[in-house]
N, C-alpha and C positions, 0 to 999 in steps of 0.2 A: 583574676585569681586573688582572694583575699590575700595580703599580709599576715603573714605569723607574727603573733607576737612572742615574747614574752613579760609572762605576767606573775605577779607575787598574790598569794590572799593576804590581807593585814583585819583582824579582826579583836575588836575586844569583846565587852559587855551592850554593847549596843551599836556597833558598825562592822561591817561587813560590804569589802569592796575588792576590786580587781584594781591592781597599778602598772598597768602598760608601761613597761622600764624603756622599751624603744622607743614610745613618744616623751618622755623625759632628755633622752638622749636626742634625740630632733630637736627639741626645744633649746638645748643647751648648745649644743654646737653651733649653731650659728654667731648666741653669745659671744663665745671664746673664741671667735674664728673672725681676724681684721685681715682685710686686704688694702694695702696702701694703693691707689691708683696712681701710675706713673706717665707722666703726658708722652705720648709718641714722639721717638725719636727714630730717624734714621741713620743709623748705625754703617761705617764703613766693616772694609769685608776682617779690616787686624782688630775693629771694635769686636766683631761679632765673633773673632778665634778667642780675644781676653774673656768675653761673655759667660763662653763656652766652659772655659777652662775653671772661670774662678769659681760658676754655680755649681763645677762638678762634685761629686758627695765625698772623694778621696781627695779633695784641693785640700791643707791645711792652712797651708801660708803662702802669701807669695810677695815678691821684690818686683816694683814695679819700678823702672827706671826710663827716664827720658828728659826729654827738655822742655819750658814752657808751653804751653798750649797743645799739648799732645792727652787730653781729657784722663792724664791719670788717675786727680781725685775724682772728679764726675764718676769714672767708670768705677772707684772702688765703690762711691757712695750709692750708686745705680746699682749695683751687684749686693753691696748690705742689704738695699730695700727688698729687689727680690728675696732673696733668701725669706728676708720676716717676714714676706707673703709665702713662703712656701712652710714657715715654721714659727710660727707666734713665740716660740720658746724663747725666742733670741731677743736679747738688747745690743744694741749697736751704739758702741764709745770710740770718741773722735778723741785720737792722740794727738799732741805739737808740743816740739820745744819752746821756749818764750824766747829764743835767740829774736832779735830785731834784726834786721836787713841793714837798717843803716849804719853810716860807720859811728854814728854817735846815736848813743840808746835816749829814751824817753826820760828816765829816772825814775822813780817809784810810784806805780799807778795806786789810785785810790780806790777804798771798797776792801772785803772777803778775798779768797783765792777764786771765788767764782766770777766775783766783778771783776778784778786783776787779769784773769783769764778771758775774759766775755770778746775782747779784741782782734785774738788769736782764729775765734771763732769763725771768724767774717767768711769765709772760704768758705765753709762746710755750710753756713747760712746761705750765700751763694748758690750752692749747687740746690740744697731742698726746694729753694723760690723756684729755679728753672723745672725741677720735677715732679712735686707736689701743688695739691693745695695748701691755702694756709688752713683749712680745717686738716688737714692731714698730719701738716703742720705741729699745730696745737696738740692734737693726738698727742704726737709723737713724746711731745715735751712735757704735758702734763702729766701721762702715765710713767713718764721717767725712762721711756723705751731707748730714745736716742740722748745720751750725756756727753759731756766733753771733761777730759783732765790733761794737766801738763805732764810732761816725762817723768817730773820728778814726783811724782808722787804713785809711782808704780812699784816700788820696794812690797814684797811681801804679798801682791796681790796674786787672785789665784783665779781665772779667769774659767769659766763654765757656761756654757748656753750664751756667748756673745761673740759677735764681729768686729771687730778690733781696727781704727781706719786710723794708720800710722802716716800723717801727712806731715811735709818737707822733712822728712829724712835724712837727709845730706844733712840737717842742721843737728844729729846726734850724735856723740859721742859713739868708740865701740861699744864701754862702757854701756852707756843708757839702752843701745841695739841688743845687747846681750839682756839686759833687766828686761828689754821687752818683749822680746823671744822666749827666752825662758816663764811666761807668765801662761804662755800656753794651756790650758787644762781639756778636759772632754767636752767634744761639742765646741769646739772654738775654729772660726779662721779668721787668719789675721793678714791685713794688707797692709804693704810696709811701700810707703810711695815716695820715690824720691830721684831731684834733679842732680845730679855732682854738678852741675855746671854753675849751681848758685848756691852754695856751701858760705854761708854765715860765719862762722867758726873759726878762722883763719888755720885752715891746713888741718884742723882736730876730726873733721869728719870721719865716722868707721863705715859709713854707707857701702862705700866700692867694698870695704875688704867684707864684710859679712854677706851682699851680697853675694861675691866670687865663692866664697866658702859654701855656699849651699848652690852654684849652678854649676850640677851636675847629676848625671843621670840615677849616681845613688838616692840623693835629694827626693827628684824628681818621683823617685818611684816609691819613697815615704808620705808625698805628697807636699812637698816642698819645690816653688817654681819659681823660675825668677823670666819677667816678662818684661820683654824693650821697646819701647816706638823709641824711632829717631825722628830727625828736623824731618824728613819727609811724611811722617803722620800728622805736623800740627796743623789744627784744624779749625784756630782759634783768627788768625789771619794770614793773605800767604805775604804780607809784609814781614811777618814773624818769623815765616820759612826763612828770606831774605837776610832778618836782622841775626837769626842763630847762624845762618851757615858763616857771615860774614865774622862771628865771638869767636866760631869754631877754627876757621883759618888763623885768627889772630894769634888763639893762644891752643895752638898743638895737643896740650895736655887734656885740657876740656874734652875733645873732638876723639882724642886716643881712651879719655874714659868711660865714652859713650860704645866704643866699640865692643859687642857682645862677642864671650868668648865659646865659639858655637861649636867645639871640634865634637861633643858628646852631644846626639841626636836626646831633644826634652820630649817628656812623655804627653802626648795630645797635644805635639805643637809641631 
């Protein structure tokens, strides 16, 4: 059965033709249509409930809490990528404090705030190597699809059509957690990933309390989730498993802020 088309006549003083609008559209779509190839991974069965959850269309935001090696960022960065395969509209920017870990900072990096930043990066480059090519790669970075900025330069911004990958979060402020939340717009979800057990900041973290402030079934049903693996998801080695439960015994506090507070059933979990 032939195809319908539609067709327009365009003529002046000496042309006369038919313009097939649906082979324009064939042509073009393909254009405007990137799929990132992401290498096959074997997903346990709490990967494949976060999967679920974060690609749903009502997910806006979610808290993602755990301890080392529990593939928090992997999975927000894996769940960005989908997304931009299921909707080109999206750009995906990589959030981080410049808090340093150790108890004596670097002193003042050299370069722009981009080079000054480029360090911070090392994680989110991390995870693209293990899930991309690096022509996917390149993509990503030379259309400007995937960016990085520090917390602090979040004042004022108004976020539309992007996925938002808020890594070590225990290192913010409530402060900076409030500026980042609030930046929310149409089309946005935002993944806020964070361990309390290695909190930078001496004591300043707001991670636990803005978490708790949104896990709860109201939240939930705005589309606001807050998502947990403990030492029993990490997946990174199970000496790891070993070394947290041993931090966790040590120091009580750690171990009691890992504990999710479950009394209100979350929605698709």
């Amino acid at each position: 059965m032939a195809r319908k088309t539609a067709s327009r006549s365009v003529s002046d003083a000496n042309v006369i033709c038919e313009i097939d609008e649906q082979a324009i559209l064939d042509f073009i779509s393909p254009l405007k249509k990137k799929k990132i190839k992401l290498n096959p991974v074997k997903f346990t069965e709490k990967q494949k409930e976060f999967l679920k959850l974060s690609i749903a269309k009502n997910t806006k935001a979610m808290f993602i809490r755990g301890p080392a090696g529990t593939t928090k960022t992997y999975l927000a960065v894996y769940s960005a990528l989908q997304l931009f395969n299921i909707n080109n509209d999206y750009d995906i920017t990589y959030i981080r404090t410049i808090a340093e870990s150790g108890e004596k900072g670097l002193g003042a990096l050299p370069g722009d705030v981009a080079e000054k930043f480029n360090p911070f990066m090392l994680p989110l480059n991390d995870k693209l190597e293990e899930m991309i090519s690096s022509q996917d790669r390149v993509f990503l970075e030379q259309k400007k699809i995937i960016n990085a900025l520090p917390v602090n330069y979040l004042r004022g911004a108004n976020w539309i059509d992007r996925i938002i990958i808020a890594d070590e979060s225990q290192n913010f402020t409530f402060k900076e957690l409030t500026t980042l939340i609030t930046r929310i717009g149409r089309n946005t979800k935002l993944f806020i990933c964070g361990d309390p057990m290695q909190s930078d900041i001496n004591g300043k973290s707001g991670f636990d309390r803005m978490s708790e402030i949104f896990n709860n079934q109201e939240s939930a049903d705005n589309g606001i989730h807050c998502f947990d693996f403990t030492k029993e998801d990490i997946l990174r080695s199970e000496i790891l498993k070993f070394i947290v439960g041993k931090i966790e015994k040590a120091n009580p506090q750690n171990e009691k802020s890992q504990v999710v507070k479950s009394k209100t059933k979350r929605k698709n979990q």
